[in-house]
N, C-alpha and C positions, 0 to 999 in steps of 0.2 A: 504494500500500500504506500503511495505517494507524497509524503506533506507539501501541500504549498504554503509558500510563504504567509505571514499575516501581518497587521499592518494594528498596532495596539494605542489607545490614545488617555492619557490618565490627567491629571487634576491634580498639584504637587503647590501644598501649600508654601515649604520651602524646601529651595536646594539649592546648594553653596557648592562651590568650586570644583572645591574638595570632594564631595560627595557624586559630585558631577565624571569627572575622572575617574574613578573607580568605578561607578558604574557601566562609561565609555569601556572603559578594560575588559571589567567580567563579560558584558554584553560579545565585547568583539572575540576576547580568547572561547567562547561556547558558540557563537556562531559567525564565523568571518564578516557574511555578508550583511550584517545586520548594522544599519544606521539608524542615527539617534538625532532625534531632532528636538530642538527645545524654545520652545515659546515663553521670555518670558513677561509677565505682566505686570499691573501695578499692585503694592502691596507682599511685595514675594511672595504673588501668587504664578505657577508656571504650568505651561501646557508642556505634558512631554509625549513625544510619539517616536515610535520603534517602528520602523520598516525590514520591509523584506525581513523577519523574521522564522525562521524555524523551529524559534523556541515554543515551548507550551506556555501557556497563559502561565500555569501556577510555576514552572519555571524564573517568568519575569519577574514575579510577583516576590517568588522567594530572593531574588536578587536584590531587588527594592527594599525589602523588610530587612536583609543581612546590612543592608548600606544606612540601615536607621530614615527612607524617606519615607516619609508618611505621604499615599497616593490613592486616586480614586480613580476607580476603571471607569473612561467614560465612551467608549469605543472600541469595538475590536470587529474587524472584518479581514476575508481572507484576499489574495490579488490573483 
């Protein structure tokens, strides 16, 4: 069976640099082709979205929660 990529979009009250980087890292050493893109807003309030992913949702998720970002799934479709 095939996975296609998926494309995840979450609600990130904050996230600092620091936090930011390491998740760039884990994200890219588990799946090469996965890009991270970050919106951010007023209030250190941030949009984050993960492209072309292959990881599973609760994959991401536990990567977030290991990095201490507190996030809200607001999006996920497949491409």
């Amino acid at each position: 069976m095939e996975t296609k990529p998926s494309v995840y979009q979450f609600n990130i009250s904050y996230l600092s640099d620091y936090q930011l980087y390491w998740l760039n890292y884990e994200l890219s050493t588990r799946c090469s082709k996965t890009e991270l893109e970050v919106i951010r807003r007023e209030h250190n309030l941030c949009k984050l979205i993960i492209h072309k992913s292959m990881l599973s949702l609760n994959d991401i998720q536990l990567i977030l929660k290991e990095n201490q970002i507190v996030f809200e799934l607001t999006n996920e479709r497949n491409i």
